[in-house]
N, C-alpha and C positions, 0 to 999 in steps of 0.2 A: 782673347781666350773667352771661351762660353762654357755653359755647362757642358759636364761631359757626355751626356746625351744628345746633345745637338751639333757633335763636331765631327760624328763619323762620316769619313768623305770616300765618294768614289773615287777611285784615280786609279788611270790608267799610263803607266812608265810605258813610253813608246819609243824609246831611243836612248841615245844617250844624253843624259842632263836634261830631257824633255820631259812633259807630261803632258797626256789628253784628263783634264777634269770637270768631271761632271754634277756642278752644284746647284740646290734647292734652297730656298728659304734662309735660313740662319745662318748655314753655312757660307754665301757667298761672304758674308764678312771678313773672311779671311781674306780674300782679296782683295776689298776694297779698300783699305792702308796702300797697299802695294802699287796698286794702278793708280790710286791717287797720287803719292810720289812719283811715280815713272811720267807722269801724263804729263803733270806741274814740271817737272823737268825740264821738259823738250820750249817752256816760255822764254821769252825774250828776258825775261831780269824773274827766273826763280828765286820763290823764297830761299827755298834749300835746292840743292841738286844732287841728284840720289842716280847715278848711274846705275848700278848696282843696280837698281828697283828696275830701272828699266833695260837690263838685259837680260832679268829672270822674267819680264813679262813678257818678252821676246820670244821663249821658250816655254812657253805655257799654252799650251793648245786651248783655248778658252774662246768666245766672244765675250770681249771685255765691254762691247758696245750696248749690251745690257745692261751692264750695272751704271751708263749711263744715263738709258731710257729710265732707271729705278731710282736715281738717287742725283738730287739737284747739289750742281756746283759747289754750293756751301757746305757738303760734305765731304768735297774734294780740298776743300779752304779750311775745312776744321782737324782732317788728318795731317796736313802738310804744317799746319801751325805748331800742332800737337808735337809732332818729328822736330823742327825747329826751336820748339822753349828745351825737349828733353834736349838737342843736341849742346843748345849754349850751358843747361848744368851739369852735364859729363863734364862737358869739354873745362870746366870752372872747377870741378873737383880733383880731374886728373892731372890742373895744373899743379896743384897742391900734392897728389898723393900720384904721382906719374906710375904707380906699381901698385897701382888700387885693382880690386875683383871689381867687376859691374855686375848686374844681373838683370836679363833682362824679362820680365814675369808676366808670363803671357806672349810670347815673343810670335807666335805666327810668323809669316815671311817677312818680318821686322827686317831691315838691315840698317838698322842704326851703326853697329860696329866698323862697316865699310867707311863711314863718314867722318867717327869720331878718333879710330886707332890712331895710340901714338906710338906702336912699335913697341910698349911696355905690358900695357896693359892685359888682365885675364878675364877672358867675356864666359859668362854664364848665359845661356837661352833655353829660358826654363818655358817647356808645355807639354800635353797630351799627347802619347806614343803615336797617334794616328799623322798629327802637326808633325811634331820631329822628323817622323820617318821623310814626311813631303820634304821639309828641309835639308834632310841629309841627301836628297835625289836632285836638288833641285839650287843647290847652294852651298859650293865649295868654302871650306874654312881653314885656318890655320892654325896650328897645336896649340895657340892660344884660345883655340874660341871651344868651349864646353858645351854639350849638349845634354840638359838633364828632359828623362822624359818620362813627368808625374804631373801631378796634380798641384795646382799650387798651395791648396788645403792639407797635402798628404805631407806633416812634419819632414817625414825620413830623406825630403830633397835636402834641407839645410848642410846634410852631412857632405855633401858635395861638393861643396863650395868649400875647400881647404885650404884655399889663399885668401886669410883674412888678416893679416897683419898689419896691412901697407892699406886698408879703408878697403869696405865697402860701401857701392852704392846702387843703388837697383830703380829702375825705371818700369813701369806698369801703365800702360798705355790705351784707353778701352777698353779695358777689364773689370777694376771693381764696382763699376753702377749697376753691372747683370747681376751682383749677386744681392741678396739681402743684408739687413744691416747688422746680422748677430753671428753670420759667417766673416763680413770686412771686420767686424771687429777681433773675432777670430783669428784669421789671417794677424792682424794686427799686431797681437797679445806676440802669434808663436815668430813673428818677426822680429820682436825685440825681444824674446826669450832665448834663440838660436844666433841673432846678429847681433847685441851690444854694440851700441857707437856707431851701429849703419846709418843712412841715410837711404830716405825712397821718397822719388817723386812720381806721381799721379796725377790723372785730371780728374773730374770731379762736374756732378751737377746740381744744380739746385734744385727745388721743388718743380718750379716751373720749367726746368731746361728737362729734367727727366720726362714731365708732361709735354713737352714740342717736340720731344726724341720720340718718345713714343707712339705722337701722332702722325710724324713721317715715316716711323718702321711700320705704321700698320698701312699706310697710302703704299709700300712697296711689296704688299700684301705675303710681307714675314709676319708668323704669327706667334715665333715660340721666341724672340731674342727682345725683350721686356726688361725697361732698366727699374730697377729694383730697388736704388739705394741713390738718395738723394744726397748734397751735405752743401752749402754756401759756405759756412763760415767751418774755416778747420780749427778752431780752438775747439769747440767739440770734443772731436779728438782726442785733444789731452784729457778733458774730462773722463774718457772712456780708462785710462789708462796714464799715468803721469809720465809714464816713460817716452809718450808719445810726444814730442817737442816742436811744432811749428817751427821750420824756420822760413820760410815764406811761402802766403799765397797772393796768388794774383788772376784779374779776369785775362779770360782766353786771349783776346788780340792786343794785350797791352807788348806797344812795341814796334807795331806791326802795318805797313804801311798799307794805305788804303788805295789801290790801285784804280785809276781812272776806269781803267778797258774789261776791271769787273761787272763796271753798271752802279747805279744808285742804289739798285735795290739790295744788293749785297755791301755795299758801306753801309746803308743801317741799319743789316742784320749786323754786320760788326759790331757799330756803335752800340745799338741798343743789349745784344749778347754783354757787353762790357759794364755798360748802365746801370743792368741790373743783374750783376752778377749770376747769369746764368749757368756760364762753364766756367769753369776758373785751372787754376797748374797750384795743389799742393806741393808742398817740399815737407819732411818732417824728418825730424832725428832720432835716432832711439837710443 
């Protein structure tokens, strides 16, 4: 999810469950989650396997071979990671609460839900009317899966979510480092003022990981998608707000095997991203 000014997209519905789209600068983001799981997929020993991902890029009249010329493998390594920490603490939650709401905030062509449902669960994909609608054309769901389409600033989504008895828990994925830090904390406050007892995990960048993000979105010469909001350590956090509870963070690849056929130079982007805690996976309770 981006600001709301930079996610109006052309798209053109050419059939059925098809789309021709035509993306600029910021906007390609949205797809680059997607093709990264679909692509990672189709490997000999995926981290995750995301069919899903790759039968809606199937259907997506696009050259995807762009955003490869734009954006080096360790971006396809950092979404696919990303998809894989959120899917082992769904999956850790709902063993516990098998009738828990999920939500997923900022959801774009997410399909995390395909991966993690246990046949119980009520999925929330919360984002901008322009996102939704491409979802709703582009990605069949079941009476379980909810479609809220606002802003994730704008309170009046909370009221949606009306299966909260059985836990919620909400995953936000690439979304809160574009914004500043008096809006996350925002966000934050009307989080655990409308959800009590939720839980939401997020990733998260340091000083320095926000300064390397930013020096590779501007070599893809995007000029308006600027991450905003740094954080290393998440006790912070709690400072912001006591309600805010850590329950775990950790750097991005802890876990995560270092694959021969990536190359050197990509194990010590890994290692060194871990080192020094450049990206990391909050967890917090509220």
């Amino acid at each position: 999810m981006m600001p709301s000014s930079d996610r109006t997209m052309p798209v053109e519905l050419t059939g059925q469950g098809t789309a021709r789209i035509k993306l600029q600068g910021v906007q390609e983001s949205l797809l680059m989650p997607l093709w990264s799981r679909a692509k990672m997929t189709k490997q000999n020993s995926p981290l995750i396997s995301d069919l899903k991902a790759a039968e809606i890029v199937s259907r997506i009249d696009y050259d995807f071979s762009d955003l490869d010329k734009k954006f080096p493998f360790r971006n396809d390594l950092l979404n696919v990671v990303r998809a894989k920490h959120f899917d082992a603490k769904i999956r850790s939650f709902i063993i516990k609460h098998p009738r828990a709401s999920v939500i997923n905030i900022g959801a774009g062509l997410d399909t995390t839900f395909s991966r993690i449902d246990n046949g119980l669960i009520q999925w929330y994909d919360l984002d901008l009317p322009d996102v939704m609608e491409l979802r709703r054309h582009l990605i069949s769901e079941n009476d379980r899966v909810h479609p809220i389409s606002n802003s994730m600033f704008d309170p009046v989504w909370y009221k949606c979510v009306d299966r909260t008895g059985e836990g919620v828990f909400a995953i936000s994925g690439g979304v809160l480092f574009y914004f500043g830090e008096s809006q996350v904390k925002s966000f934050l406050s009307a989080f655990a003022d409308n959800l009590p007892g939720a839980e939401i995990v997020f990733d998260a960048l340091s000083r320095l990981g926000a300064f390397l993000a930013n020096r590779t979105i501007r070599k893809t010469g995007i000029k308006k998608a600027v991450v905003r909001w740094a954080l290393k350590d998440a006790s912070i956090v709690s400072r912001w707000d006591k309600r805010l509870q850590v329950v775990d963070q950790f750097p991005f690849f802890r876990g995560i095997p270092r694959d021969p056929s990536w190359g050197r130079g990509t194990r010590v982007f890994m290692d060194g991203t871990d080192k020094y805690r450049v990206s990391n996976i909050v967890h917090l309770r509220v």
